[in-house]
C-alpha positions in Angstrom: 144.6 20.4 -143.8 147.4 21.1 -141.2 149.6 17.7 -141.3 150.8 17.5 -137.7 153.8 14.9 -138.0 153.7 15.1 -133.6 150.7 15.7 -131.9 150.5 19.0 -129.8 152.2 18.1 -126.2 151.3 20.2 -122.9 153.7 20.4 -120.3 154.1 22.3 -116.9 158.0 23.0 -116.7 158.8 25.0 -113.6 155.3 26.7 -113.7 155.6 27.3 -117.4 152.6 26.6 -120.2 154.6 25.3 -123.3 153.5 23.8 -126.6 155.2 22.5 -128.9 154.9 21.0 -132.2 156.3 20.0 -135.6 154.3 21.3 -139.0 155.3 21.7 -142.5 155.3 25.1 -142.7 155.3 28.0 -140.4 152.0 29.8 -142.0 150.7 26.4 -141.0 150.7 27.6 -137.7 147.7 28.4 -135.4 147.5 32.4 -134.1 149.4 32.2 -130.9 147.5 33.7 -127.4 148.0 37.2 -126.4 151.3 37.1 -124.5 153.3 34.2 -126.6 154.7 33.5 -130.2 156.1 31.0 -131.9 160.0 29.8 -131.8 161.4 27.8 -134.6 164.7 25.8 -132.8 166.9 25.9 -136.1 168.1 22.2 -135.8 165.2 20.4 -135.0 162.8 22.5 -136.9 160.1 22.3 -134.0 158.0 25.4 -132.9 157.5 26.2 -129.2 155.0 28.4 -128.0 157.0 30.9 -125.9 156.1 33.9 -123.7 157.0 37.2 -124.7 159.3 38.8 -122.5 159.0 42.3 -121.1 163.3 42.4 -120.4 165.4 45.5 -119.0 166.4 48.8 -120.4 168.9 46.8 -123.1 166.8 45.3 -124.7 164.6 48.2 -125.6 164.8 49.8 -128.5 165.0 53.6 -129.3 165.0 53.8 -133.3 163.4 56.8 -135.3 159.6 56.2 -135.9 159.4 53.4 -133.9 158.1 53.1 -130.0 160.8 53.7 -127.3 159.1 50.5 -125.3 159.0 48.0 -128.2 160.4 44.6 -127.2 162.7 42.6 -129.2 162.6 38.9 -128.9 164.2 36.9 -126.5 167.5 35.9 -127.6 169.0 32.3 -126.3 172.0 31.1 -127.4 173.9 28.3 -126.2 178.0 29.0 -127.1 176.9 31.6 -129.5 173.9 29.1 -131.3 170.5 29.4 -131.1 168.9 27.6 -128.1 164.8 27.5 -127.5 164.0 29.8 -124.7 161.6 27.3 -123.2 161.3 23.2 -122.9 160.4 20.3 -120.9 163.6 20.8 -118.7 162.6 24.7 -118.0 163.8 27.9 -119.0 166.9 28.9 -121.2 169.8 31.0 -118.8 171.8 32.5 -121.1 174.4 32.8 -118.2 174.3 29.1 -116.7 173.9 28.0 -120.2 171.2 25.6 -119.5 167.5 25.4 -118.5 166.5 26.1 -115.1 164.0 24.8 -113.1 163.3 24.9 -109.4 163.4 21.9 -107.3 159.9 21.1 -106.0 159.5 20.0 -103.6 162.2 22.0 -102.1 164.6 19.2 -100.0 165.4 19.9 -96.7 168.0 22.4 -95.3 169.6 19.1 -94.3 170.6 18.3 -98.8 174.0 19.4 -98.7 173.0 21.4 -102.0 172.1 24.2 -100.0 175.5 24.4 -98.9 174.7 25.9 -96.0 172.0 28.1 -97.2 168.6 28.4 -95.6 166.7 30.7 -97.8 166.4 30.8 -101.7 165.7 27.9 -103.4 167.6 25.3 -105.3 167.5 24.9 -108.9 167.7 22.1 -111.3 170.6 23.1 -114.3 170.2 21.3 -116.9 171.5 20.8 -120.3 172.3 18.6 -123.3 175.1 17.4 -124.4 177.3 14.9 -126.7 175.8 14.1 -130.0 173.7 11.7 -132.3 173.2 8.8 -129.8 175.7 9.7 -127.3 173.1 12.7 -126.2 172.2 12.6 -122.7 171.6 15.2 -119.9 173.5 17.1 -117.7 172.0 18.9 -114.3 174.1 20.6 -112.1 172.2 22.1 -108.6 172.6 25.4 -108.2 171.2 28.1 -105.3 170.1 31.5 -106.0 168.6 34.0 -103.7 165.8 35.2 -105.7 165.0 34.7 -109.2 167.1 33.4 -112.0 168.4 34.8 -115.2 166.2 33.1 -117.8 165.2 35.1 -121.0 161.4 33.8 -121.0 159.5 35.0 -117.8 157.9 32.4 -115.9 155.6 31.8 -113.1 158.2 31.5 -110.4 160.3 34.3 -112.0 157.5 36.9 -111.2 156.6 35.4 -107.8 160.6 36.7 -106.8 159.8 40.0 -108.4 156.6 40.5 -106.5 158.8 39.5 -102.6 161.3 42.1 -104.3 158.2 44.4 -104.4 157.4 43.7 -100.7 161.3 45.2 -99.0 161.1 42.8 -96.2 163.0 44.0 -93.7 164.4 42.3 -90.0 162.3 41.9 -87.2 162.1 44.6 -85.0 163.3 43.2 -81.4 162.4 44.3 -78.2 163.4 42.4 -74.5 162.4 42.9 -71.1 164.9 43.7 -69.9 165.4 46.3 -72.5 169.4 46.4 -74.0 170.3 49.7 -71.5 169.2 47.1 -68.7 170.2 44.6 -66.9 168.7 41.2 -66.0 169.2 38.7 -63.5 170.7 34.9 -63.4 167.3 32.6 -63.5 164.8 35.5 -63.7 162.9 35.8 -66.8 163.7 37.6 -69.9 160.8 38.2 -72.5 161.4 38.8 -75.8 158.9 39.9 -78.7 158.7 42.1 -82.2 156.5 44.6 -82.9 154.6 44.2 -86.4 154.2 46.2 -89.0 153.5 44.9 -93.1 157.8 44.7 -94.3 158.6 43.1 -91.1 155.9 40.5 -89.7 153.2 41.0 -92.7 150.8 39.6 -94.4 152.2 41.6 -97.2 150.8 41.6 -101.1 152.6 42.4 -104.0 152.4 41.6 -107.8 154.3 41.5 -110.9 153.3 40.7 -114.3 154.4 40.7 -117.7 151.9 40.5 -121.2 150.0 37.2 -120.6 151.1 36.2 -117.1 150.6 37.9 -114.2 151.8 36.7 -110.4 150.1 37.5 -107.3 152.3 36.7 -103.8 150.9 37.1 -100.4 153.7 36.7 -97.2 153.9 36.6 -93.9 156.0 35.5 -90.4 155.3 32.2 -89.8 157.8 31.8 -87.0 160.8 34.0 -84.9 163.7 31.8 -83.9 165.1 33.0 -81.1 169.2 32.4 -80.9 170.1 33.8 -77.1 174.0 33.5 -77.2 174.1 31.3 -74.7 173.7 28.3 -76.8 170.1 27.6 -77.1 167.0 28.7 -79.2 163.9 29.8 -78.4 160.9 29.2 -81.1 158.1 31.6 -80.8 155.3 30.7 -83.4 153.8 34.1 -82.6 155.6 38.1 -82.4 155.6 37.5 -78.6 153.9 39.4 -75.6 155.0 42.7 -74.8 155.9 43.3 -71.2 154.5 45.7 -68.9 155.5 46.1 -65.1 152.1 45.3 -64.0 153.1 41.7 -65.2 155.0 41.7 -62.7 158.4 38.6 -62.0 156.4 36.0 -64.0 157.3 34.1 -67.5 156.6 35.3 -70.7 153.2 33.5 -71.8 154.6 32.9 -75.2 158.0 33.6 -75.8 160.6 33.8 -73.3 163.8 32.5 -71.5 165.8 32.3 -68.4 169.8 33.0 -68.7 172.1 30.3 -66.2 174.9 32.2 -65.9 176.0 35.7 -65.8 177.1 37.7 -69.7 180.8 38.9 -67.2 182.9 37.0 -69.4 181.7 37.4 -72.7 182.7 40.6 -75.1 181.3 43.8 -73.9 180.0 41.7 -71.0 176.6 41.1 -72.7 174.6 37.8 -74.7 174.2 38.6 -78.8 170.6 38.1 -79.5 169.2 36.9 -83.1 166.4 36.8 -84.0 165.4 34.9 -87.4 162.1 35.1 -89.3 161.0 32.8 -91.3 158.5 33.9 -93.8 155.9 31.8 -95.4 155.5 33.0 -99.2 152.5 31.8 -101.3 151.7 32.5 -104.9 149.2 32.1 -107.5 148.9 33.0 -111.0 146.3 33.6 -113.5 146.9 30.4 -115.3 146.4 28.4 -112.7 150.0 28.1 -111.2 150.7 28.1 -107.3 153.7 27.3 -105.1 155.4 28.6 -102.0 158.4 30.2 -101.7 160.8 30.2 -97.9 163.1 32.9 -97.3 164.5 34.7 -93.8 165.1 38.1 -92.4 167.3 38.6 -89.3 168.2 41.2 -86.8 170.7 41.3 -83.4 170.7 42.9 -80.3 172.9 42.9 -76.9 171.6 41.9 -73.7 173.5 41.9 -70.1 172.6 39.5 -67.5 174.1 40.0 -63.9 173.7 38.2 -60.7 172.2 39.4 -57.5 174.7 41.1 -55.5 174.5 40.3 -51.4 175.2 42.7 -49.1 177.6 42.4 -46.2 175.8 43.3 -43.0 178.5 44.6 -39.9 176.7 43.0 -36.4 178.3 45.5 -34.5 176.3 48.2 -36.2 178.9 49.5 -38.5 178.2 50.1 -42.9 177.0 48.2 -44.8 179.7 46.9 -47.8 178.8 45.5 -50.9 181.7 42.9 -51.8 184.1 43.9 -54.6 183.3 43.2 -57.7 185.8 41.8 -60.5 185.0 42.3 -64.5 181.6 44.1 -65.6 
């Protein structure tokens, strides 16, 4: 009978099934799942039940009589000894050197450990170190864009390959008035995007690897709206597109009014940006979900002018326009 000295422990760590357990032997060991296998760590002696990790064009191999697209095994090393790919803490980056996990909930863009950032997600870095009972663990916070480097796929890992799928691209602006226009001090400016699947969604996109498969869905959940004259506009929809039977009325939806004329600033016109913010949900087909932020953002000019009156001569002569300094 198979004499388990620690009893089978299931974990979720970052999104990732893991089991692991201590036998006497490694032909002691129960068949593994489609998609996993066993990892002995070499100083504990404890397996961990690991995913099998489709990884790029290095890690194929090409020798005589064997399959161009057989995998080798995931190879984690920590200063050149070997680590376990997968634990507790997350999963082994050979280039951090520790296990990373995401943060979740993510903190606010408030944490100074975005630094700044408002897209990506933070991870947790963690590792061991000092010895016997001086052991105790390090995390560092670190940002990424997208997904990290770890050897064993995970959950979150394919959710950032499936948005890399998608190509989001900016938002595609449009204002009334359009950029060769120009408005007017206090009259209204709309502003909206037009939508297509890369740029406003809902966009789906997968990505799997043997055992694990990720399914992401995305789309615009807001447009903030930064008009160069110091404010933001936030539009929860794309905005209404203008037509001149609207007539000199307010957008319904997503709009401003300029208090001053764009004269004075560079090329005599306000820098628009506008910044989606997408709303990324995932699911996979163990069960795992989570949500994923990230932005896209595109600029445009705009002028605004004033009104210009019109001198009128009571003795009937023309009629002069004062002159006019700047743009």
């Amino acid at each position: 009978m198979l004499r388990v000295l620690r009893s089978v422990l299931l974990t979720m760590a970052a999104g990732v099934v893991a089991a692991s357990l201590t036998v006497g032997s490694a032909s002691a060991l129960p068949t593994p799942p489609p998609g996993y296998e066993w990892f002995q760590d070499p100083d504990s002696g404890e397996y961990t039940l690991v995913l099998i990790a489709h990884l790029p064009g290095e890690n194929k191999t090409e020798e005589k009589g064997k399959d161009p697209q057989s995998i080798k095994k995931p190879t984690c090393q920590f200063h050149g000894a070997a680590q376990a790919c997968t634990s507790s803490l997350g999963n082994w980056s050979n280039s951090h050197q520790c296990y990373m996990r995401r943060e979740a909930p993510q903190p606010p863009f408030s944490d100074p450990r975005w630094e700044g950032h408002t897209d990506g997600s933070l991870w947790a870095c963690v590792r061991e170190q000092g010895y016997d009972e001086g052991r105790h663990l390090v995390t560092e916070w670190v940002w990424l864009p997208g997904e990290p480097d770890t050897v064993v796929v995970d959950p979150v890992t394919l959710a950032y390959r499936a948005i890399a799928a998608m190509n989001l691209d900016s938002p595609l602006i449009k204002t009334a008035p359009a950029t060769d226009q120009i408005g007017l001090v206090n009259m209204p400016v709309w502003m909206w995007v037009t939508k297509t699947e890369n740029t406003w969604g809902p966009i789906v996109r997968s990505a799997s690897v043997p055992g694990l498969a990720v399914t992401a869905t995305a789309h615009v959940k807001a447009i903030n709206w930064s008009m160069g004259d110091g404010s933001t506009v936030r539009c929860d929809g794309a905005g209404t597109p203008y037509d001149k039977s609207m007539g000199i009325k307010d957008s319904p939806d997503c709009g401003h009014r300029y208090a001053k004329t764009s004269k004075h600033l560079p090329n005599c016109k306000y820098s628009l940006t506008a910044t989606a913010q997408w709303e990324i949900t995932w699911q996979s087909n163990l069960g795992d979900t989570g949500e994923i932020s990230t932005t896209q953002e595109a600029a445009t000019l705009l002028r605004i002018g004033e009104a210009v009156p019109v001198l009128v001569d009571p003795d009937g002569g023309d009629a002069v326009a004062p002159t006019k300094a700047g743009c």
